[in-house]
C-alpha positions in Angstrom: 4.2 -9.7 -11.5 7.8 -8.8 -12.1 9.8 -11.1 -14.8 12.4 -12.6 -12.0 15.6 -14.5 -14.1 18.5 -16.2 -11.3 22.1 -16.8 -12.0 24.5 -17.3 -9.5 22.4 -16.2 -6.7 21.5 -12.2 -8.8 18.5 -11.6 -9.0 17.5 -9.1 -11.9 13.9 -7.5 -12.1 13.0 -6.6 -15.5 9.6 -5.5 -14.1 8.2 -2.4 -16.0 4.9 -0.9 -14.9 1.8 0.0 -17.0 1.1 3.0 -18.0 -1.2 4.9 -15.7 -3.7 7.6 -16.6 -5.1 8.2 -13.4 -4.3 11.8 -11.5 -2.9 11.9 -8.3 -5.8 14.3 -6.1 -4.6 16.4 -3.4 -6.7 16.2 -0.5 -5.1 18.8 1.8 -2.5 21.0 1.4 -0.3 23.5 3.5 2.8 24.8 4.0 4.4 21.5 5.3 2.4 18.1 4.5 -0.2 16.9 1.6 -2.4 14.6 2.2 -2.9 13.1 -1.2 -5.0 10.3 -3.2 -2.5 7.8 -5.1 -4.3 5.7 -7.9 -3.8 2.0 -8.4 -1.0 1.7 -11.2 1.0 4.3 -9.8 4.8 3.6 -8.1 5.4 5.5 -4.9 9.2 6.2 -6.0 10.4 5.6 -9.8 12.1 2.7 -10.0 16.2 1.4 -11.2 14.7 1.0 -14.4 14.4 4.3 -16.5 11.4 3.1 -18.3 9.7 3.2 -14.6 10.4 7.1 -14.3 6.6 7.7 -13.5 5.6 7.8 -10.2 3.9 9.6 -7.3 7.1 11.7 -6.2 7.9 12.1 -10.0 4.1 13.9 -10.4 4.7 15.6 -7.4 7.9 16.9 -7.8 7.5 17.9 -11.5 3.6 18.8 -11.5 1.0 17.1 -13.1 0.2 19.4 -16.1 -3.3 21.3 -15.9 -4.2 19.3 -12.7 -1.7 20.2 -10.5 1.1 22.7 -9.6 4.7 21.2 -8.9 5.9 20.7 -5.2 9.8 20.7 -6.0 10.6 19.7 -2.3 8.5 17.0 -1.8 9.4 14.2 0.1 8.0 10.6 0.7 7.8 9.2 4.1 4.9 7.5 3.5 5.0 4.9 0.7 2.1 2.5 -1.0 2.6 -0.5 -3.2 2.0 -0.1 -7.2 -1.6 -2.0 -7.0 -2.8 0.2 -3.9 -5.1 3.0 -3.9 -5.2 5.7 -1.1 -4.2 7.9 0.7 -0.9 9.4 1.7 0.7 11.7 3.6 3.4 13.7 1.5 6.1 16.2 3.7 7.3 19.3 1.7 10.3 20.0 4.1 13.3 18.7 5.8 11.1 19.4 9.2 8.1 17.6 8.7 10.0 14.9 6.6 11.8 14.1 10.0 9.1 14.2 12.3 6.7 12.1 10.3 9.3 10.0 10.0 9.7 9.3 13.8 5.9 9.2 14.5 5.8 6.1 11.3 9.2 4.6 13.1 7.5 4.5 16.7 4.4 2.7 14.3 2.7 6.0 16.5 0.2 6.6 12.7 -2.9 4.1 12.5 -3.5 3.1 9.0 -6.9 1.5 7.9 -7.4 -0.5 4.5 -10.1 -1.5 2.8 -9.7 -4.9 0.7 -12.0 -7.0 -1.4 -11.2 -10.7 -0.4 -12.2 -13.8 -2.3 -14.6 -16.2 -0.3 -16.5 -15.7 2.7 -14.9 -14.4 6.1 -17.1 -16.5 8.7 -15.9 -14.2 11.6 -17.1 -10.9 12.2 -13.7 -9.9 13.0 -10.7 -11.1 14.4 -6.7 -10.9 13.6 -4.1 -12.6 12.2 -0.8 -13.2 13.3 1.7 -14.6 11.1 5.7 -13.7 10.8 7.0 -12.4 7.4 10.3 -12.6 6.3 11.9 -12.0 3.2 11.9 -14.7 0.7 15.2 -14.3 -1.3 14.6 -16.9 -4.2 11.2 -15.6 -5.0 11.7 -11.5 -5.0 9.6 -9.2 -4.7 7.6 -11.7 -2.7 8.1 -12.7 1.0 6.8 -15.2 3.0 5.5 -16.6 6.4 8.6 -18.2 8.5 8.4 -18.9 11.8 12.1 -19.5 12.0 13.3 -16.3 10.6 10.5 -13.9 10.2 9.3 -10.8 12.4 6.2 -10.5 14.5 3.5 -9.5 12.4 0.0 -8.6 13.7 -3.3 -7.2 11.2 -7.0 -6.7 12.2 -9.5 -7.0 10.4 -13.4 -6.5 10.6 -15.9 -7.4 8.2 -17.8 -4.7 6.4 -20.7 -6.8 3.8 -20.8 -10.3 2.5 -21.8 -10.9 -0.9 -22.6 -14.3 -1.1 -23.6 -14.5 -4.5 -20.3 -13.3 -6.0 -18.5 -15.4 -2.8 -16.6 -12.7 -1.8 -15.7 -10.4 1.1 -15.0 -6.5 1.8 -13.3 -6.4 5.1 -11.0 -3.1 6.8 -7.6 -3.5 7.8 -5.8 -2.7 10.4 -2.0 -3.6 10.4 -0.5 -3.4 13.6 3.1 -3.7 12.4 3.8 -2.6 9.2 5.9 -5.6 7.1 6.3 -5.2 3.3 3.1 -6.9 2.0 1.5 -7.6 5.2 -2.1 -7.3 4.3 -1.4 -9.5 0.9 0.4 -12.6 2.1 -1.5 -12.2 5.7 -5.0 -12.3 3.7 -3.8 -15.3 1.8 -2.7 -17.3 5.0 -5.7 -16.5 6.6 -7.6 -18.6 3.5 -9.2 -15.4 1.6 -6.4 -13.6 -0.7 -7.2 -10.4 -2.1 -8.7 -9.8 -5.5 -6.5 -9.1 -8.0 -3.4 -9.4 -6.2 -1.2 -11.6 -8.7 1.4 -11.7 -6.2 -0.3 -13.7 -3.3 -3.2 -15.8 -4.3 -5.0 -19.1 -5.2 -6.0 -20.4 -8.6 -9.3 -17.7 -9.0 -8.4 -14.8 -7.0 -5.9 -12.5 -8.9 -8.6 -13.2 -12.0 -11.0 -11.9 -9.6 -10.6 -8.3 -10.4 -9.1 -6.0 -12.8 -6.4 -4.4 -10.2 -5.6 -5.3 -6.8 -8.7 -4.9 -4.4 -6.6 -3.0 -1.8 -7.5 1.0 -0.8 -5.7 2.7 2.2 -9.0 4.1 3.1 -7.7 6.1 6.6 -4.5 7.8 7.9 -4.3 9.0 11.2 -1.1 11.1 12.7 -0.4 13.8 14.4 0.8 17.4 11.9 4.5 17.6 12.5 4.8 20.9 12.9 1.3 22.3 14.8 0.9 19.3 16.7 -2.7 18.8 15.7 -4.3 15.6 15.1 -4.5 14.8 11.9 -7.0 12.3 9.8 -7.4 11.9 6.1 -9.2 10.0 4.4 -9.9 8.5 1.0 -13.2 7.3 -0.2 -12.7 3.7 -1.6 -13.2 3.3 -5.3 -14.7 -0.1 -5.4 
C-alpha cells in the first residue's frame, strides 16, 4: 500500500511500485485498437513519481525489446489497477481513442472479472449494491457512504468452492464502474479479495502473493468497423 504522510490537509504519496518482469502480450492487433494482456505489477499510466516511469503505455509506446514492436501513438482509454491482471483494450489513433471513449462513457462495454475471495460465498449468485465515494483522509482508498457516495451496482456468480482452503472464485460483473469497486464491494459483502492489501480483514491480503483479481472479458463494439468485439484473457490463477 502507498506510504500516505498528512499535513495541513496535503496529502503526499511516496508510493513506488515493484519492479515487474512480466511482458505485456498482445492479443489482437490492427490498424486501430489492441487488445492486450496486462500483468499484475504493472501501472496502467507512469505515475508523478519518476521512479514509477514503467508502465503499460510506457511498454507500449516505447516497445518492449525482443517481445514487442513500439506503438508510438498509443492511447489508453481503458485503464486497470497496479494489482490487476487482464485484458485491455488499447486505441492507436485519435479516432478510435474517441469513440471508445464514448462507448466506456455511456458504460455501453461489459467487463467481466474473475477474483479469488476469502471464505465461502453461500449464494450461488447475487449483487451487491453499495455507494462509493472518495475517502479523502485515507487516499488512494475510498469508501462506502450513503450520504455522499454514487450508485454503485456489481454481479457476481460463483464459479467453484474450495472448502478446504475456505475460499471462493467468483466472476464479476460491475455494472457501474467506481474506482475500486470490485475491492471495497467484495469486502462489504464479507469476502475481500486475496491479496488485496488495500481492502481486507486480518487474513485475506496474506492470502495470496498478488491481488486475486483478473479482467477475464471485454466486450465492445470496434470503433471504426463497427463489429462486435470480445477479448478475452485466460485467468492466471
Amino acid at each position: 500500500m502507498a506510504a500516505i504522510t498528512q499535513s495541513a490537509h496535503v496529502i503526499v504519496d511516496d508510493f513506488i511500485a515493484p519492479v515487474c518482469h512480466e511482458h505485456i502480450k498482445i492479443i489482437y492487433q490492427d490498424d486501430d485498437i489492441l487488445l492486450i494482456n496486462k500483468p499484475s505489477g504493472l501501472l496502467s499510466l507512469s505515475g508523478k513519481n519518476p521512479l514509477n516511469w514503467d508502465s503499460v503505455h510506457y511498454r507500449l509506446v516505447n516497445g518492449q525489446q525482443g517481445v514487442t514492436a513500439a506503438f508510438p501513438t498509443a492511447i489508453l482509454p481503458h485503464r486497470l489497477d497496479l494489482g490487476t491482471s487482464g485484458v485491455m483494450v488499447v486505441a492507436l489513433n485519435e479516432q478510435a481513442a474517441k469513440a471508445l471513449n464514448q462507448q466506456f462513457q455511456s458504460r455501453s462495454v461489459k467487463k467481466q472479472y474473475r477474483a479469488m475471495l476469502f471464505g465461502l460465498v453461500s449464494e450461488p449468485q447475487g449483487e451487491i449494491t453499495a455507494p462509493i465515494a472518495k475517502d479523502k483522509m485515507l487516499f488512494p482508498k475510498v469508501k462506502i457512504c450513503h450520504q455522499s457516495g454514487k450508485p454503485s451496482r456489481t454481479q457476481f456468480k460463483v464459479v467453484k468452492r474450495f472448502n478446504k482452503e475456505q475460499k471462493t472464485l467468483v466472476d464479476f460483473t460491475p455494472i457501474t464502474g467506481r474506482t475500486h469497486q470490485l475491492r471495497i464491494h467484495s469486502l462489504i459483502f464479507g469476502h475481500p479479495i486475496l491479496g488485496c492489501d488495500l481492502y481486507k480483514n486480518d487474513c485475506s491480503e496474506l492470502g495470496a502473493q498478488r491481488l486475486l483479481l483478473h479482467a477475464s472479458d471485454l466486450f465492445f463494439v470496434h470503433p471504426c468497423t463497427d463489429k462486435p468485439m470480445h477479448g478475452h484473457a485466460t485467468t492466471p490463477f
